[in-house]
N, C-alpha and C positions, 0 to 999 in steps of 0.2 A: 323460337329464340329470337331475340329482340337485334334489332339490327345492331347499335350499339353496341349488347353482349357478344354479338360475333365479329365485330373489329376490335374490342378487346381482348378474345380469342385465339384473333391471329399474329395480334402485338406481341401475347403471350408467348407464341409458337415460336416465330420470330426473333425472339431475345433470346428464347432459351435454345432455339438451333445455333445459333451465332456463338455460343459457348461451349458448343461441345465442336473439339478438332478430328479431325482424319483418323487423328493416331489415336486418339481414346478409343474408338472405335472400330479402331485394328485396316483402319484405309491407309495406304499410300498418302504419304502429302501432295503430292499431283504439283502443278506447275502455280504459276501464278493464278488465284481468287480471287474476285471483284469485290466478296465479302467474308467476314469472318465466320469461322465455323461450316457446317455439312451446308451440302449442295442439297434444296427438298427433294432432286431427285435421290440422293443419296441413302437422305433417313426415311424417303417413304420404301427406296429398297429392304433397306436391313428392320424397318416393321414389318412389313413383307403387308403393304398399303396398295393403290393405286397414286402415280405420281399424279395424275389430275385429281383424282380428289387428294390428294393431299394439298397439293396448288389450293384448288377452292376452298379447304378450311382455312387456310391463313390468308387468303383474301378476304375472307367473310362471308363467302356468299353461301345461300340459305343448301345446306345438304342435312343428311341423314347422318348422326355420330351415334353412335354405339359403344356401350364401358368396355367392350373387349378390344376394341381397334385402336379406343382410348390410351385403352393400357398399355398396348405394343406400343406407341407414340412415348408414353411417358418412360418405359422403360428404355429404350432407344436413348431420350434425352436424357436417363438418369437422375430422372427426378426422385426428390425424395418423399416422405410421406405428405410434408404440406404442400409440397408443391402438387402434386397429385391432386391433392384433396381440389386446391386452388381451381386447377384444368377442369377437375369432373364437373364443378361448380358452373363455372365460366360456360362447360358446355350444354348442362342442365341434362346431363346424363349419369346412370346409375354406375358407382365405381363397382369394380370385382374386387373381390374377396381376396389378395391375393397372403394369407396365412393366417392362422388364430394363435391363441396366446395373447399375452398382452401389450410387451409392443417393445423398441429397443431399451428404456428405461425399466426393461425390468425387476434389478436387481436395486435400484433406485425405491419404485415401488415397495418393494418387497419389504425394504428398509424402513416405510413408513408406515407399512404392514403392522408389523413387529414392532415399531415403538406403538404402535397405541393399545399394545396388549395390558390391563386385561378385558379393553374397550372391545364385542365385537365389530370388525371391519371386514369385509370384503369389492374385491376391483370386479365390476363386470362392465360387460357393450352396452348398448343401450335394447339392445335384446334381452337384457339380464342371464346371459350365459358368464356362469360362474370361472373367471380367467383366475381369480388367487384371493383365496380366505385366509385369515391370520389363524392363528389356534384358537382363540379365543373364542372366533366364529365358531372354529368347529365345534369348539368343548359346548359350545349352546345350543348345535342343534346336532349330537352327537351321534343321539339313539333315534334320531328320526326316521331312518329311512325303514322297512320293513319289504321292500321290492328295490330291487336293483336297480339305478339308474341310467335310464336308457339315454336321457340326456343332459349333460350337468347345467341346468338352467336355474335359474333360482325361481320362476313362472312354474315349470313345469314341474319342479318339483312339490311346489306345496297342491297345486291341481290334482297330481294323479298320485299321490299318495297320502293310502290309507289313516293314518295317524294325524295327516295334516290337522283337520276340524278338532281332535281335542287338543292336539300341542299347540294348535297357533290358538289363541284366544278369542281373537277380533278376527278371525279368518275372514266374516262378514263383509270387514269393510277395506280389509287389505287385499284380498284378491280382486276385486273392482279398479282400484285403485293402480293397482299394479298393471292390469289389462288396459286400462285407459293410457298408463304411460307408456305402454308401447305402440297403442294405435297412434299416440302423438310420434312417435320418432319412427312406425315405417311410412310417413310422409315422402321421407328420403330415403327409401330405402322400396319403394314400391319396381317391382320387376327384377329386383334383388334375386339370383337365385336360391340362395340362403335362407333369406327370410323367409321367399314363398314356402320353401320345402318344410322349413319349420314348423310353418301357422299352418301351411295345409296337413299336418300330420296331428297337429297336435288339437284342430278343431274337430278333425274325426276321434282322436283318443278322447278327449273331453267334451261331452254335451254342455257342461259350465262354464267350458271355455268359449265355446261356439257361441251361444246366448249371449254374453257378453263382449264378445267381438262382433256381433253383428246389431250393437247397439250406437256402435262409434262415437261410444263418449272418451274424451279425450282431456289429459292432466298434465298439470306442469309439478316439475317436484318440491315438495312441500315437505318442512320437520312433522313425523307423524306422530303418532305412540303404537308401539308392539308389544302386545301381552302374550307372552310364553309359558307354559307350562313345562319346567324343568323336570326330568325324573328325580334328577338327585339333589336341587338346590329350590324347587316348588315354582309357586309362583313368581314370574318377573315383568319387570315391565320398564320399556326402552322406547327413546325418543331416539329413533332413526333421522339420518343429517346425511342428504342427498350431495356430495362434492364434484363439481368436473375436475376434469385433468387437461387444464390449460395446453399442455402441448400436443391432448389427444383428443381430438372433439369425441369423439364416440363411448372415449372411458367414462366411467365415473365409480367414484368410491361412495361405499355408504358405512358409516359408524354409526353405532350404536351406544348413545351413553343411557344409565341409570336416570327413570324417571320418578325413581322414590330414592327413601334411604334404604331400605330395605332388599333393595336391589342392590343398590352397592357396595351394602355390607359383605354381599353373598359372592360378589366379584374376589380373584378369579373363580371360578366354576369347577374346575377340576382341585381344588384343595377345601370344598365343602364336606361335609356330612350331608346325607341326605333329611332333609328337611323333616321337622315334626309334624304330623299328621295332628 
């Protein structure tokens, strides 16, 4: 860590102890204060920290941080998800995990969900774990599955299951595709315990998967085309549109619109006929 990043750090720390009082905190107001907000010996108590190293990280000087000790620190401060994000950054340490699902905008989400029916869309992390598919999504890859999902990912599902290679069309060039954008995004995410447990399970479940994560080629997201074999509505074929979620670095949404007519005539999916042979 760069000398600069770690007097940015402590500027950080600093400001945002100065803002939290006694009594948020559940401390006695005590007597007169030289400065605003917890004493560092205070919040390195109630992180349950050492007060000297707490001292030296808001000094700046060159120590050892870790996303667990991190976290007691930001939680202490009461930070909220950017401000977090902000700290882990600053300290060039891995954040934890601390819940899944999608995030407090969920019902927000949801809502945009649902208007773009009967556009497949769904929200995942940048692990592509499946956090909330619209119907639309579902009604598209309905009768996919034939093996229970051990993990709701959307990687891992077209890998280790059987039907994948005839229902995806282009399986060829979307599972490439799809493994490269996540060796781009565990960048930051390296030491993660999540991820690791992930990738190391799922490179033993899958020899296809292994091979090509140990190629590290890595992608940025790009409009594709996905060709689907429907059971009930036949051939389709969708230009997937990669979206962030501006107030959630990690989210991202993908829609799927019609890359013929033919495809969107056949939209929604659940009020077809099954397709002429």
């Amino acid at each position: 860590m760069s000398t600069s990043r770690r007097a940015e750090l402590g500027e950080f720390l600093k400001a945002r102890r100065a803002q939290v009082t006694p009594e948020a905190v559940g401390l006695p107001p005590g007597g007169r204060r030289r400065t605003p907000g917890l004493r560092r010996e205070e919040l390195a108590q109630l992180a349950g920290v050492g007060v000297t190293w707490y001292t030296w990280l808001e000094q700046g000087r060159s120590i050892n941080v870790s996303g667990q000790v991190l976290d007691a620190v930001a939680t202490t401060l009461g930070l909220n998800d950017l401000e977090r994000a902000h700290l882990y950054s600053l300290a060039e340490a891995t954040p934890v995990r601390t819940k899944t699902g999608v995030c407090a905008d969920e019902l927000v989400l949801a809502e945009i969900l649902a208007a773009l029916d009967p556009l497949p869309a769904l929200i995942t992390n940048r692990r592509f774990d499946i956090l909330q598919p619209n119907k639309a999504y579902e009604d598209l890859f309905h009768d996919w599955h034939t093996l229970p999902c051990i993990h709701k990912n959307l990687l891992w599902c077209i890998v280790t299951e059987p039907l994948a290679r005839q229902q995806l069309l282009n399986y060829d060039t979307e599972v490439p595709y799809l493994v490269a954008r996540m060796r781009s995004a565990y960048v930051e995410h390296i030491g993660d315990p999540d991820w690791e447990t992930d990738l190391a399970r799922l490179r033993k479940l899958s020899p296809e998967f292994e091979q090509l994560w140990s190629k590290h080629e890595v992608a940025d997201g790009e409009p594709r085309l996905r060709r689907v074999l429907h059971p009930v509505a036949g051939e389709l074929s969708f230009t997937v549109t990669e979206l962030g979620v501006p107030a959630h670095a990690d989210l991202m949404l993908f829609v799927e619109t019609p890359a013929d007519e033919r495809t969107r005539e056949r939209l929604p999916l659940t009020r077809r006929e099954p397709a002429e042979v």
